[in-house]
N, C-alpha and C positions, 0 to 999 in steps of 0.2 A: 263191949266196945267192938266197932265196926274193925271186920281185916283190912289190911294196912297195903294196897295193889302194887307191885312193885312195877314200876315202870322200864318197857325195854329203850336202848339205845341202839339206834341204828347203826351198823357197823360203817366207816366210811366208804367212800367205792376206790375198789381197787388201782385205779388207775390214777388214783389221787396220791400227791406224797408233801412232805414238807415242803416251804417255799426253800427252792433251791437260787445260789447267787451264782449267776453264771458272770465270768469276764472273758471278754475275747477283744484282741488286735488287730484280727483279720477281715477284711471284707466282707470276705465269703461268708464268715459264719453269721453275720449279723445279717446279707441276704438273707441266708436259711431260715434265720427268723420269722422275716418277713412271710411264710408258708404257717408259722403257726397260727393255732385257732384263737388263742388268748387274748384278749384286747391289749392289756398290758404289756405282755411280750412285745406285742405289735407296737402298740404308740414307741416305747423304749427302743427299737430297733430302728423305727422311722426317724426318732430322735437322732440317734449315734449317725446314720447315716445323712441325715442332714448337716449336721455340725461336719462328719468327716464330708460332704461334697463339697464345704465352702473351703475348703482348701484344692488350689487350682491343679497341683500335680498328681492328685488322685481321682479325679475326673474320669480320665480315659479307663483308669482301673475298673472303674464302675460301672459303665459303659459296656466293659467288655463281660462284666459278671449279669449283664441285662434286668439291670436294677430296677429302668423304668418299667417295665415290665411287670414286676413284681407290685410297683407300688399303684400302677394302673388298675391292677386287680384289685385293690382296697378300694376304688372307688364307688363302687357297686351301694342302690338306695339302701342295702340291708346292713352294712356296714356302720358301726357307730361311729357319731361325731368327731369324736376325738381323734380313730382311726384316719378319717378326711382330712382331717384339719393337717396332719401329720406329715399325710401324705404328700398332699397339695404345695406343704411348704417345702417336703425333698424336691418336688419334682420342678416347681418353680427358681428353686435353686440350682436346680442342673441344666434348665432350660435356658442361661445363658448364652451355651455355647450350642455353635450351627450343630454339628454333629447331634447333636441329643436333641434339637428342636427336630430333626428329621427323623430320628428314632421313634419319637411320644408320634409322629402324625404317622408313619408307615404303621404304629401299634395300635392305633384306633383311639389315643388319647383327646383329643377335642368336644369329642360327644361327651364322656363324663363329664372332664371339666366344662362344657359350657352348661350340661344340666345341675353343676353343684353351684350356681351361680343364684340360683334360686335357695338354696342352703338356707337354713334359718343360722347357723352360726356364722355370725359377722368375718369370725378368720379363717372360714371357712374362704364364703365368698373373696377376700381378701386374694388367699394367696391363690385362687383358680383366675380370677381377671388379672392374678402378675401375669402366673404360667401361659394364660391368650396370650396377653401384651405382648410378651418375650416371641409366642410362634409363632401370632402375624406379621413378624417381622420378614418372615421369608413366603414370598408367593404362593406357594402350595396351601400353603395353611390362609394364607390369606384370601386365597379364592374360595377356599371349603366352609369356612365359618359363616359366610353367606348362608349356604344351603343348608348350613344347621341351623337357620335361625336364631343369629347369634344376636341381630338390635335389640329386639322388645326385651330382654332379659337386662342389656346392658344399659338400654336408656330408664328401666326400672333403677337399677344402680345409683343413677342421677339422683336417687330421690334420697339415697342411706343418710343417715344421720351421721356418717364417719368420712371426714374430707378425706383420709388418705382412697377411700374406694370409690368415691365419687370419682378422684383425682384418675384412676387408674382407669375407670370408665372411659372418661372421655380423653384418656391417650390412647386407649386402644381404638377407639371410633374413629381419632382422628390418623390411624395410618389404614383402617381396612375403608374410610369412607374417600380416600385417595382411589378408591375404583368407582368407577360410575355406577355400577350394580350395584353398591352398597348404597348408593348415595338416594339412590331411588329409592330403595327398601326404606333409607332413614328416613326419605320425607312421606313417603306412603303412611309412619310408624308415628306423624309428627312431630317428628325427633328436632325439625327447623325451630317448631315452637318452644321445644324444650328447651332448647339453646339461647334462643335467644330470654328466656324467664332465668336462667341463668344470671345474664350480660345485666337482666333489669335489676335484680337481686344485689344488693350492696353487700347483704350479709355471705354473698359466693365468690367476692374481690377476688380470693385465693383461687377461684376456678374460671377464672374471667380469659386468663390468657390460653388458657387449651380450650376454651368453645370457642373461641374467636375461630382457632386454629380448624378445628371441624368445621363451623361455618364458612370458613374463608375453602374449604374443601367442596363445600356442596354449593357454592355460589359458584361455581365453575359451570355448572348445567344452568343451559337457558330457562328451565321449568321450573327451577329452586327460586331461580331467579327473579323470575316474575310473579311466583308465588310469592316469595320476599315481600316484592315491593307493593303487590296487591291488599296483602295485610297492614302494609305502612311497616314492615320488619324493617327494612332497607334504611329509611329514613332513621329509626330511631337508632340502628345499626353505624350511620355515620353521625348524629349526634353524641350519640354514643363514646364516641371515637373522638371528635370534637374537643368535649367535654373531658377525658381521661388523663391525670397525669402522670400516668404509668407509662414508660415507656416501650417495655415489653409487649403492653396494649396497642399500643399505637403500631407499632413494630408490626406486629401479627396480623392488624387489619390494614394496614399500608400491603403487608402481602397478601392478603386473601383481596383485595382490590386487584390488583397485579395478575391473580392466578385468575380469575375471573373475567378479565378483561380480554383476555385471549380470544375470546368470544366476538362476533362483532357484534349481535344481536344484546349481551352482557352489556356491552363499549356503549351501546347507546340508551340500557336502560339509566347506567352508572352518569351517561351525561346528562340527560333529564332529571338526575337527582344531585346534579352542580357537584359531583365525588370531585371535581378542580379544584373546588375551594378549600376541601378538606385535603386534599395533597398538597395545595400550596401553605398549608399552614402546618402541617407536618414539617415541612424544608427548612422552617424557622427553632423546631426545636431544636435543646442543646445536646442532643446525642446521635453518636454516629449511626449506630445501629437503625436509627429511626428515619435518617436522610438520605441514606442507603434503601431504605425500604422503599421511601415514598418518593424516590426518583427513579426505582426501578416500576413501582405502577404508573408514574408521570409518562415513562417508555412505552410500558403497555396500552395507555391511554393514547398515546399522538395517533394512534391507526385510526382514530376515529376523528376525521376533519373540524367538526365544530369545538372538539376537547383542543386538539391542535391549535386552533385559534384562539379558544380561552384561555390554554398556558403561556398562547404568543405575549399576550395581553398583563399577562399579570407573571406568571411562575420564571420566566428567562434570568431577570434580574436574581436571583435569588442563588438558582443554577450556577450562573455566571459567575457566582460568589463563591460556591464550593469547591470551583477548581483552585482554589488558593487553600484549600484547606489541607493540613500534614498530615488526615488520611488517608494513603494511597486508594482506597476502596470507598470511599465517599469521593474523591476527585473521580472516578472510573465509571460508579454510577451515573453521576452528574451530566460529565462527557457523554454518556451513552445518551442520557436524556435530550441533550442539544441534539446530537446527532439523530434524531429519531424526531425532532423538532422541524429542523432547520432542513430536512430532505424536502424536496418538491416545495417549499414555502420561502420564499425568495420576502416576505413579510418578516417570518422569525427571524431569518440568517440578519434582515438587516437590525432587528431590536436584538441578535446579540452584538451586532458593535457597536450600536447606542447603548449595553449597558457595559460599554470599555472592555467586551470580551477578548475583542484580538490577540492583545497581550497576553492574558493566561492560558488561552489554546495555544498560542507560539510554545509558550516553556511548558506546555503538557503535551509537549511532540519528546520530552525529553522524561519524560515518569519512570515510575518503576516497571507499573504494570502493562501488559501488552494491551488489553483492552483499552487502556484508557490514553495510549500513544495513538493504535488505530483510529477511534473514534476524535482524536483532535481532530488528525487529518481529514478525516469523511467531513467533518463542520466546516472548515477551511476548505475543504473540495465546493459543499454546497454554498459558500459564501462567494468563491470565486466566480461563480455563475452572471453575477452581476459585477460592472466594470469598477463602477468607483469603491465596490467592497474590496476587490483582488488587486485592484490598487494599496489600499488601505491595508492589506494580508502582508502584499507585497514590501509593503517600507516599513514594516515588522523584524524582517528578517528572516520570513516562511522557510524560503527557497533555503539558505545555511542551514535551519534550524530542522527540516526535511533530511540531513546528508545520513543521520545517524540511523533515523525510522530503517532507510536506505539499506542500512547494512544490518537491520534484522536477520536475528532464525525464525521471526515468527511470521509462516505465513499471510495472518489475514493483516499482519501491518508491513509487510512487505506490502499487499495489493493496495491497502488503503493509500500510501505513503507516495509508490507509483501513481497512483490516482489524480493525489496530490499535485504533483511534478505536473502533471498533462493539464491541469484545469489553471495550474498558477503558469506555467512555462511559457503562455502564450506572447510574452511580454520580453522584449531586446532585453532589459534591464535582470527582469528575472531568472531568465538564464546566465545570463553574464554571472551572475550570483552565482547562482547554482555552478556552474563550471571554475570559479574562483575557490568555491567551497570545498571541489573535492566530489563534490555531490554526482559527476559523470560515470565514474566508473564503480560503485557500487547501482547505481543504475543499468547499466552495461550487464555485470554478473546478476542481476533478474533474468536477463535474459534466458539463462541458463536453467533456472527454475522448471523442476518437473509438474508443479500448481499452475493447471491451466490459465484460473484468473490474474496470477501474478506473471504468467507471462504476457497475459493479454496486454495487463496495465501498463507492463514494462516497454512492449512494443507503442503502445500508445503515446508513453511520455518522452519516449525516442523520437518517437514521429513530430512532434508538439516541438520539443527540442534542436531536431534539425534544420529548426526553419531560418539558423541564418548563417552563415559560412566557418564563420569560425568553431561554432560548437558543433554541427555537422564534421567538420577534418579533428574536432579532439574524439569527437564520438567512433570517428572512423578509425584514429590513432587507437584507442582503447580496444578494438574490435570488435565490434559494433556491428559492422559491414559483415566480416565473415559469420559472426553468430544468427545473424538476419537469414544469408543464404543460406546456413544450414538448416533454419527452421523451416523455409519457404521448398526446400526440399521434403519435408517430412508432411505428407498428408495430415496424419496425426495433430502435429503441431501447429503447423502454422495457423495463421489468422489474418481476418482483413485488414488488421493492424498490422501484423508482422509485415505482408506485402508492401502496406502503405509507408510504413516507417522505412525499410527499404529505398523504395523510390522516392520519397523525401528525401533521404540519406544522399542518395546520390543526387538528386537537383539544386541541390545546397554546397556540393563538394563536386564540382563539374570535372575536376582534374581527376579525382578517383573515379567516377563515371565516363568518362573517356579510358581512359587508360584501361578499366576493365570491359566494359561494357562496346566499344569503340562507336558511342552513337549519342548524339547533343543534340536534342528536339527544337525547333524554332523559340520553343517557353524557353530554352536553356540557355541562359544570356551569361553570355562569356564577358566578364571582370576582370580588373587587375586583380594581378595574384596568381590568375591560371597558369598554368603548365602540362604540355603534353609531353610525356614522360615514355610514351609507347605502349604498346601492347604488355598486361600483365596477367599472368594465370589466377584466377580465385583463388583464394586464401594466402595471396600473395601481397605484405603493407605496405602501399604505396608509402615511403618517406615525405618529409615535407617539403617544399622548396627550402628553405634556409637548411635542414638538413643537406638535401641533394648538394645546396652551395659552398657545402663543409670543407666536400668532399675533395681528393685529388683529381685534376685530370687524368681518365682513361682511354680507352678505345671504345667505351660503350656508345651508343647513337646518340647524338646532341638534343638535349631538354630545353626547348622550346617552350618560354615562358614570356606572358603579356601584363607591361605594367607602363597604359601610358597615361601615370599621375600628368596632370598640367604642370607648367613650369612655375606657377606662383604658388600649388602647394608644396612643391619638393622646395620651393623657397625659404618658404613661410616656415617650416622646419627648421631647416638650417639656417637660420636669420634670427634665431631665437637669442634676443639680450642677454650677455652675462653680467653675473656678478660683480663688475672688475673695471678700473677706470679705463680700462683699453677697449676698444671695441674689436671685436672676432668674430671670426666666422669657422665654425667648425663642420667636419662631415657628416651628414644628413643621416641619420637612421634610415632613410630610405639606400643608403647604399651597404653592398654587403658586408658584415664584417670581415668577411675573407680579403678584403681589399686590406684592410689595416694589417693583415697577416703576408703582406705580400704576394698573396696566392691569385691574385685577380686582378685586371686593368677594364676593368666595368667602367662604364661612363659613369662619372661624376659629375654632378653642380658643375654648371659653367663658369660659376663666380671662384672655382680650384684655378690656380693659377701655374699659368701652365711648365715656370721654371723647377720646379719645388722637387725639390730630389724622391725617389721612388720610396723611400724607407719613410717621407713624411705624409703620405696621402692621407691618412685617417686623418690628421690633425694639423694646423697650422694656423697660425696668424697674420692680419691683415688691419694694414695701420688705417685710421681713418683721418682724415684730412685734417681735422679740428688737432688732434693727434701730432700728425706733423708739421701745422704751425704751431705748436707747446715746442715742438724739439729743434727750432730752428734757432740759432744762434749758443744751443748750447755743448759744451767739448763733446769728443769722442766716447771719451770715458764714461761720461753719463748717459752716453745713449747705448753704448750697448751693455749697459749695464739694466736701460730699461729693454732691450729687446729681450735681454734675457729672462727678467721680469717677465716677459708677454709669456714669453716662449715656455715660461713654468707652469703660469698660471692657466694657460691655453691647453697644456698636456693633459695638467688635472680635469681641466673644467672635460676636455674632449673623454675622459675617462668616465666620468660621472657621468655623460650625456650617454654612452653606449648602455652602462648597467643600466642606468634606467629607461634606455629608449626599447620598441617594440621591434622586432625589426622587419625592414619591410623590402620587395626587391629593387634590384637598382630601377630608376625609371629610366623611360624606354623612349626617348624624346622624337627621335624616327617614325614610330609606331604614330606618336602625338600627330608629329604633322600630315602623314597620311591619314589619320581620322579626319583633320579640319581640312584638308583638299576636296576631300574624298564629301566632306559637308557642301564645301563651297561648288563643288564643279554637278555632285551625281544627285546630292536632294532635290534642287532645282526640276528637277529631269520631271514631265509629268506621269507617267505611268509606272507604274512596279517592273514591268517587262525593258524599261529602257533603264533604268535604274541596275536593274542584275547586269543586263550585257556591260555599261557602262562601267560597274564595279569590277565585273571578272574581268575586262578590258583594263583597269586601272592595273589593278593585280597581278595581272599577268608583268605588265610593265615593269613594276617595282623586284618582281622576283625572277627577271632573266628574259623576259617576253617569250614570243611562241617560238615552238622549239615543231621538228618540224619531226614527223613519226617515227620515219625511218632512222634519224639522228639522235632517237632520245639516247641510245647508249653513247653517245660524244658528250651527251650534254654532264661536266664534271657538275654538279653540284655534290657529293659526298667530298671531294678534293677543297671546295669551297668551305665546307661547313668545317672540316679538320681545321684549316687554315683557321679559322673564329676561333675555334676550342683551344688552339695552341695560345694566338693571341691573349684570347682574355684568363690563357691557364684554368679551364673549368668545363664541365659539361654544360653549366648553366648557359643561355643562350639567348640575349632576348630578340624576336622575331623580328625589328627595324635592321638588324644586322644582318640579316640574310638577304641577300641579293641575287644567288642564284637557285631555287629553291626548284624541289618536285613536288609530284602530287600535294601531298600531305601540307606540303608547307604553304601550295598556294592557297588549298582547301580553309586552312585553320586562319589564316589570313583576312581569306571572303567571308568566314562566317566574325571574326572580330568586329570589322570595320562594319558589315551589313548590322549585326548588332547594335554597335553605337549611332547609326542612322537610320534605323529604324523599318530596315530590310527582313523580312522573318524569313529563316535559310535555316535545315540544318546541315549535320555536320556529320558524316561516313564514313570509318575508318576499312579500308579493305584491307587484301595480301599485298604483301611486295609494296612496304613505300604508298602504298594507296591509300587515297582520302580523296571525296567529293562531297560537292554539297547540292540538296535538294530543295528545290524552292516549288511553291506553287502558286501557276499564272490561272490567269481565264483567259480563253479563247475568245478570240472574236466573234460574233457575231456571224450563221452563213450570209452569204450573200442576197439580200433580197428578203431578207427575215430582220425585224425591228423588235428589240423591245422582247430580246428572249435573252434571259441573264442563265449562262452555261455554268456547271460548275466546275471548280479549279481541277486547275490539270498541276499533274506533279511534274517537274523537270529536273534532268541533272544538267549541270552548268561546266560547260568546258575552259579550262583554265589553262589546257597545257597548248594543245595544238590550234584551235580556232577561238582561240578565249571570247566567248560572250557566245558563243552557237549552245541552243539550247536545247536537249536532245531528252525528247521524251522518255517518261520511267516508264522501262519495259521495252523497251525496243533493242531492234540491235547494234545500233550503234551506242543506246548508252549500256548497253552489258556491252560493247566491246571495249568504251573508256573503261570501266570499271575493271579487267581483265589483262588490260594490254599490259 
């Protein structure tokens, strides 16, 4: 029998021992791990610290122990599988947060993971396009993946058999292909193509709305663009879309329409391929999201004139509708859309009142949202452009519905709002509004605005505003006037609106422009109402008359006020029927209420009769004839049983007439008839030149005649005007009562009555009591020369000492009137 070989056994190697079980708590040591050679060590330590990273308060710990680091080095091609897989899913889990996305890219992380994309194990690739996804989120990393040739790998991905990495593919495409160098690479890569095989694919539904989302990224370049539509992408792109009744779908392509459109060359492939039709049929679906989309590309769209016109046509109505709709962010869109409509297209603005817009722009002056308060106004701005539309705005109730826009924080509907004010204000009516509203003095506080445009607006709808007397004196009440001159002082600030609105201010409120200004241009046509009050410093508020007429008499200089209503409207007033079987006659609102307070003996209605004790002048009764034959044959006792009767119901009614009357100043019946003399005797006259002598000659007459140089100190007229002031108990003054007057009084005088006949004079306030007015004549003709028309000469007009001598401007005898 054969020997029996004993076989040897290899001794183990020494540096091998039993499997040992290690447990650990601590971070650190499961790093340390991460340094061993073992695979299994390894995957088990990648494990624990993955499980421990998904807990968010030990993040930084890891962080600090320089984890990614460790797990970056497993990525290497010699590395096994499982090792990656391991890895890939710590570090995609850490790559959440900023801090460690900027860690992985300063340590050179990108380059493995975008080469482990190519991996043959699926969670491999999985968790390496998270860990992109996650670090193209920040710029650095999203400009580098470019030049690592990060497409052709990812639009391979497209192709996996596993939606979730498909899915993650084209979310990462769709934030690095938001840069135009990507966007090139993807179509160089025909990534367009792929996408849109995708959109055709039924079985990719689940990926439809992230390549819409990439395409709508790469449709923003003219080149993608046209390459699109060259292949017929484009078309099938909006049938596409059309045809989808996924909302999300529609959503995503209403905005890659929008982002694309920015473009103008985009703008007009999109209108050769009718994209109006597919937006206007977007605006009818039933979600917000989706009408919100696709009236922000209907925005995008109007820059491009023939789309402007196609939505004129069809899309308004629709629009028009969703500003009633309860979502503040589908009314806001919508609004922007009109207003991006209705600019320069005097067409749209008027098919939005044809589709009964007015109404819901008014009450979307009132919204939540600031975008969508400003853009009512801009509509309503652009609608006012045409007369019978800003009518139609106007008996809305714009101008109220405006007060609040008014008293924004937020700048751009402060300017829009303003805007507003100036393009609607033009109109008597919508002012009156607007100043009943409230609406003047957060208008006013624009002014103040450090946003150049908001002050522009503000000055503009000031200006617009002060075109007619009374809102000009509330504007100037508000201060108005001084916030003007302070801007008209600042290089910086002001503007040709601010200047303009200014000098409107004052040609509208003649009594605050004299008084500060001391100068009334031949335009400046003096009205009842005025009052020269004196010389005031800037930033000093002129009161109003019926204030001034409050007031006690003082010693201050007598306020010279012009009011010569005719005798049949101060009638027509107080002649108003009562209530009441007695006929009455009560005191005029044109007379001051200071009279009823005792404090004033101001001319009243002639029809006051002149026994009537001092304590009854406001109010009294007045039998009427029919009246007194009823009470003729009847006792004592029932008749003053009916006077007292009158005498109650007269009190009341006189009581109720003042609360609700306006009040207006006494008229000035004096003044009246030197207007109609001054019609009768000086119109007639043929020349302008015998007209002024003829009038300063009238003038002079009425106010003391000519006084003679060297006697103007005899001449009392300050003695005369006290004597008025005591009289009627008041500063107030009106100018028929002055009969011994100076400069000033005969100046303001000549320019009233040349005013009302049609003399063009202005009006000069100097020093010392001075005032003159300046007219301008044409000279004759020299002698022996025919047929040469000179131009007008300026004169000053002498009222005190040669009244009607007409003394050239500029010389020395009119600087000596002016100085004496």
């Amino acid at each position: 029998m054969g020997k029996k070989v004993k076989k040897e056994v290899e001794p183990p190697p020494k540096d091998v021992f039993d499997p040992l079980l290690i447990e650990s708590k601590t971070a650190a040591t499961v790093v340390l791990m991460l340094s061993s050679p073992e695979e299994e060590v390894l995957a088990k330590a990648c494990d624990a610290i993955y499980k421990f990273a998904s807990k968010d308060d030990v993040k930084k710990l890891l962080r600090e122990l320089d984890v990614t680091n460790a797990l970056l080095s497993h990525l290497v091609p010699e590395e096994d599988v499982v090792i990656h897989e391991f890895a890939t899913l710590c570090l995609a889990q850490m790559a959440v947060e900023y801090t460690t996305k900027v860690q992985i890219f300063e340590q050179g992380g990108l380059e493995p993971l975008i080469r482990l994309l190519d991996s043959p194990d699926p969670d491999v690739k999985k968790n390496s396009v998270e860990c992109i996804y996650l670090l193209v989120q920040d710029f650095q990393s999203r400009a580098a993946v470019c030049e690592l040739n990060v497409i052709p790998p990812l639009l391979e991905l497209l192709k996996s058999e596993y939606p979730v990495i498909q899915l993650l593919a084209l979310k990462t495409l769709e934030v690095i292909s938001r840069d135009r160098g990507t966007r090139i690479i993807l179509g160089e890569n025909q990534g367009l193509d792929c996408l849109l095989k995708i959109l055709e694919t039924n079985e990719f539904n689940d990926l439809h709305v992230e390549a819409l989302a990439v395409l709508g990224n790469c449709l923003e370049d003219v080149h993608a663009m046209q390459l699109i539509q060259q292949t017929g992408g484009l078309k099938k792109l909006l049938s596409f879309v059309g045809d989808s009744t996924v909302p999300d779908i529609q959503k995503n392509a209403a905005k890659a329409i929008a982002k694309a459109a920015y473009d103008s060359e985009n703008r007009k492939i999109l209108n050769e391929e009718e994209v109006e039709n597919c937006l206007i049929n977007l605006l009818e679906i039933d979600n917000d999201g989706v009408k919100v989309a696709a009236s922000q590309a209907i925005s995008a769209m109007c820059e491009d004139l023939s789309s402007k016109r196609a939505f004129g046509l069809q899309g308004i109505p629709q629009l028009v509708e969703l500003l009633s709709s309860n979502n503040e962010e589908v009314k806001e869109a919508a609004v922007i859309a009109l207003a991006n409509l209705t600019t320069a297209s005097p067409s749209n603005s008027s098919a939005v009142a044809e589709a009964e817009g007015i109404e819901p722009l008014v009450k979307t002056l009132n919204a939540q949202r600031d975008g969508a308060v400003a853009n009512a106004a801009a509509v309503l701005t652009n609608m006012a452009t045409q007369e019978p539309l800003r009518l139609s705005v106007q008996s809305h109730g714009a101008m109220s519905a405006l007060t609040e826009p008014l008293r924004s924080t937020s700048s751009p509907v402060q300017s829009r709002a303003g805007l507003a004010v100036a393009a609607l204000g033009c109109d008597a009516d919508a002012r009156a509004e607007l100043r009943n509203a409230g609406g003047l003095g957060p208008l006013v506080d624009l002014l103040h605005s450090k946003n150049e445009e908001v002050r522009r607006n503000a000055c503009w709808a000031v200006m617009v505003c002060a075109s007619d007397e009374l809102t000009a004196v509330e504007l100037c009440r508000l201060g108005a006037l001084d916030v003007l001159e302070e801007i008209n002082l600042s290089t910086g600030r002001k503007n040709k609106f601010s200047e303009a609105a200014l000098e409107k201010l004052l040609d509208n409120n003649l009594s605050q422009k004299y008084s500060q200004m001391g100068y009334l241009s031949s335009s400046n046509v003096i009205t009842d109402g005025f009052y020269d009050y004196g010389q005031i410093k800037p930033g000093i508020k002129l009161l109003s008359l019926e204030e001034l007429s409050m007031q006690e008499l003082t010693d201050r200089r007598a306020i010279i006020f012009i009011n010569a209503k005719p005798r049949e409207d101060v009638l027509a007033v107080e002649e108003k029927p009562q209530n009441s079987s007695y006929e009455q006659t009560t005191l005029s609102p044109s007379v001051s209420r200071k009279s009823s307070r005792e404090k004033s003996s101001l001319m009243v209605s002639p029809v006051e009769e002149k026994q009537e004790p001092p304590g009854r002048r406001s109010s009294f009764s007045k039998s009427s004839s029919k009246e007194k034959g009823l009470r003729k044959g009847k006792g004592k006792k029932e008749e003053e049983k009916m006077i007292d009767g009158t005498q109650i119901i007269s009190k009341v009614q006189d009581e109720i007439n003042q609360e609700n009357a306006q009040w207006q100043p006494p008229p000035d019946f004096i003044l009246l008839d030197y207007i109609n003399d001054a019609s009768k005797t000086i119109l007639p006259l043929t020349t302008t030149r015998e007209q002024v002598v003829a009038l300063a000659q009238f003038v002079a007459d009425k106010m003391g005649g000519a006084i003679e140089r060297d006697k103007l100190h005899d001449f009392s007229w300050e003695l005369h005007i006290s004597e008025i002031e005591y009289e009627l108990k008041s500063n107030v003054v009106p100018i028929g009562k002055v009969k011994k007057g100076t400069f000033y009084h005969r100046a303001l005088l000549f320019k009233v009555i040349a005013d009302r006949i049609g003399i063009g004079c202005s009006l000069v306030r100097g020093e010392y009591n001075r005032a003159w007015n300046e007219v301008k004549l044409v000279d004759d003709s020299p002698q022996g020369v025919t047929g040469l028309l000179l131009p007008p000469q300026e004169y000053i007009v002498d009222l005190m000492f040669e009244p009607g001598f007409l003394m050239k401007q500029g010389s020395a005898e009119a600087d000596q009137y002016k100085r004496i």
